[in-house]
Structure formats: C-alpha cells, structure tokens
C-alpha positions, 0 to 999 in steps of 0.5 A, spaced: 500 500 500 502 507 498 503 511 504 503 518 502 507 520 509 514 517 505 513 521 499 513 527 502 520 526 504 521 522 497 519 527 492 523 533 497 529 530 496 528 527 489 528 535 488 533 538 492 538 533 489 536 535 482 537 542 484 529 543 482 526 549 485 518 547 488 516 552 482 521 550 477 520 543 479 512 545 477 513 549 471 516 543 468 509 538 470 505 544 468 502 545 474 503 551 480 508 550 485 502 551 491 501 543 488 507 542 489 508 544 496 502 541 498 505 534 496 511 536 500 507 538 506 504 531 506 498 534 504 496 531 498 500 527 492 500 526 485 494 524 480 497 517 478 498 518 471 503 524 473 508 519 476 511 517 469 514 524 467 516 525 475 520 519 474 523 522 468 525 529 470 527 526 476 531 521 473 530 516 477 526 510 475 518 510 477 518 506 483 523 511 487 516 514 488 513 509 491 518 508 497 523 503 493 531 504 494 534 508 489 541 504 487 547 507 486 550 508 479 555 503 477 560 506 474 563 504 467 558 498 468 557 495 461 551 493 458 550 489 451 546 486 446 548 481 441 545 477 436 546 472 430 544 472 422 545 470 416 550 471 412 549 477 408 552 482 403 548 488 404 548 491 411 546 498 412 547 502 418 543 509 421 547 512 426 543 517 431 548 516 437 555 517 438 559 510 437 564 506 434 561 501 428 567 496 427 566 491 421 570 485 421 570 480 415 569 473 416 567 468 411 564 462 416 556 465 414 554 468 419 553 474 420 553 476 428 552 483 431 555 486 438 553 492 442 556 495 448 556 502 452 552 505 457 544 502 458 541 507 454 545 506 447 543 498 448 536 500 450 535 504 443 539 498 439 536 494 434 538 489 429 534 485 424 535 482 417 529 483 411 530 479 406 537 479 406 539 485 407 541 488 416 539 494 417 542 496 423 539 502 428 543 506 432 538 510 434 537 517 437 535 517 445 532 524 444 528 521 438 529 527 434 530 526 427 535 532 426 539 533 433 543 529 437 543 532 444 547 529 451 543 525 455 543 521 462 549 514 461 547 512 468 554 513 470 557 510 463 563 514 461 567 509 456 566 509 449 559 505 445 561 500 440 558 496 435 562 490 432 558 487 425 561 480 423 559 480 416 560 473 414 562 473 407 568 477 405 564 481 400 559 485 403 557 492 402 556 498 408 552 503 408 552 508 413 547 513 414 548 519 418 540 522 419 543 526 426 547 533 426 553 528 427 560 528 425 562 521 422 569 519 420 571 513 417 579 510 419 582 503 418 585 499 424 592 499 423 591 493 429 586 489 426 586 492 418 578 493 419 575 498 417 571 502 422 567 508 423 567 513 429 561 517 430 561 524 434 557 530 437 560 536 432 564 541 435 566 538 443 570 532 445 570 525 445 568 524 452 561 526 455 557 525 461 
C-alpha cells in the first residue's frame, strides 16, 4: 500500500538533489508550485498518471516514488546486446548516437552483431535482417530526427561500440548519418578493419 507520509520526504529530496526549485520543479509538470508544496507538506500527492514524467525529470526510475531504494550508479558498468544472422552482403547502418561501428570480415556465414556502452545506447539498439539485407539502428535517445543532444549514461563514461561480423568477405556498408553528427571513417592499423567513429560536432570525445 502507498503511504503518502514517505513521499513527502521522497519527492523533497528527489528535488533538492536535482537542484529543482518547488516552482521550477512545477513549471516543468505544468502545474503551480502551491501543488507542489502541498505534496511536500504531506498534504496531498500526485494524480497517478503524473508519476511517469516525475520519474523522468527526476531521473530516477518510477518506483523511487513509491518508497523503493534508489541504487547507486555503477560506474563504467557495461551493458550489451548481441545477436546472430545470416550471412549477408548488404548491411546498412543509421547512426543517431555517438559510437564506434567496427566491421570485421569473416567468411564462416554468419553474420553476428555486438553492442556495448552505457544502458541507454543498448536500450535504443536494434538489429534485424529483411530479406537479406541488416539494417542496423543506432538510434537517437532524444528521438529527434535532426539533433543529437547529451543525455543521462547512468554513470557510463567509456566509449559505445558496435562490432558487425559480416560473414562473407564481400559485403557492402552503408552508413547513414540522419543526426547533426560528425562521422569519420579510419582503418585499424591493429586489426586492418575498417571502422567508423561517430561524434557530437564541435566538443570532445568524452561526455557525461
């Protein structure tokens, strides 16, 4: 059962640490800050169908709201996604984040892709084949067709990586840059592979 005496004390806190003023937190839900202060105060809470959008200007998961412990980040803690194909010839890649996308060449005719970064790239990477061709989608967390904007890695701040198996020596790539992101192309003089490094325009490599 909710006890609305716990998320007083939750919200309060959750705010604070944002660095939220009661009427900024209230200008971003689109409400007064008095409601604010009510629910701070024990005195009232939220309709439940604002819960979600609290979670996510506060950056917390929803159910911190609702009494549960809010886990420390682990640092550098990677995530991963990895998935097996045919062999294909015809491999297109959409580049929306900041990433490196490294093609391996092998003729064993399996075509295998392999992701890992921080939880918010592997949660917006996808991987399907359609008829004969992988499509690659690295996708934009902010959902945006035209910008790539920094966003929470969760305490993540080493590189994303993609790695594609192309299980045939002769494929074709495309890689399509649909974001205001910088795209360069460099052969690893380590392995001889070719690879393409994605980055914001105009700031470093490293970002939080």
């Amino acid at each position: 059962m909710y006890k609305l005496n716990e998320f007083c004390n939750i919200i309060t806190k959750l705010r604070k640490e944002k660095g939220l003023t009661q009427t900024a937190l209230a200008e971003k839900l689109g409400i007064s800050a008095q409601s604010i202060s009510k629910w701070e105060c024990g005195i009232g809470y939220p309709d439940v169908t604002m819960f979600p959008v609290i979670a996510e200007i506060l950056s917390v998961p929803i159910g911190v709201l609702f009494g549960e412990r809010k886990e420390e980040k682990m640092i550098n803690q990677k995530y991963q996604y990895s998935k097996e194909f045919a062999a294909c010839k015809n491999i297109t890649v959409y580049l929306g984040n900041i990433c490196k996308v490294e093609y391996v060449e092998s003729k064993d005719g399996v075509c295998k892709v392999e992701a890992e970064g921080d939880p918010v790239f592997i949660r917006y990477f996808d991987a399907e084949q359609v008829d004969g061709q992988l499509l690659v989608q690295i996708k934009n967390p902010s959902g945006s067709a035209i910008f790539w904007e920094p966003y929470d890695r969760e305490g993540f701040t080493d590189e994303n990586t993609v790695r594609i198996y192309t299980g045939s020596d002769d494929a074709d790539y495309a890689n399509i840059n649909y974001l205001d992101l910088q795209v360069t192309f460099q052969k690893n003089e380590q392995t001889g592979n070719e690879e393409v490094i994605c980055r914001k325009r105009d700031i470093d490599q490293n970002y939080n």
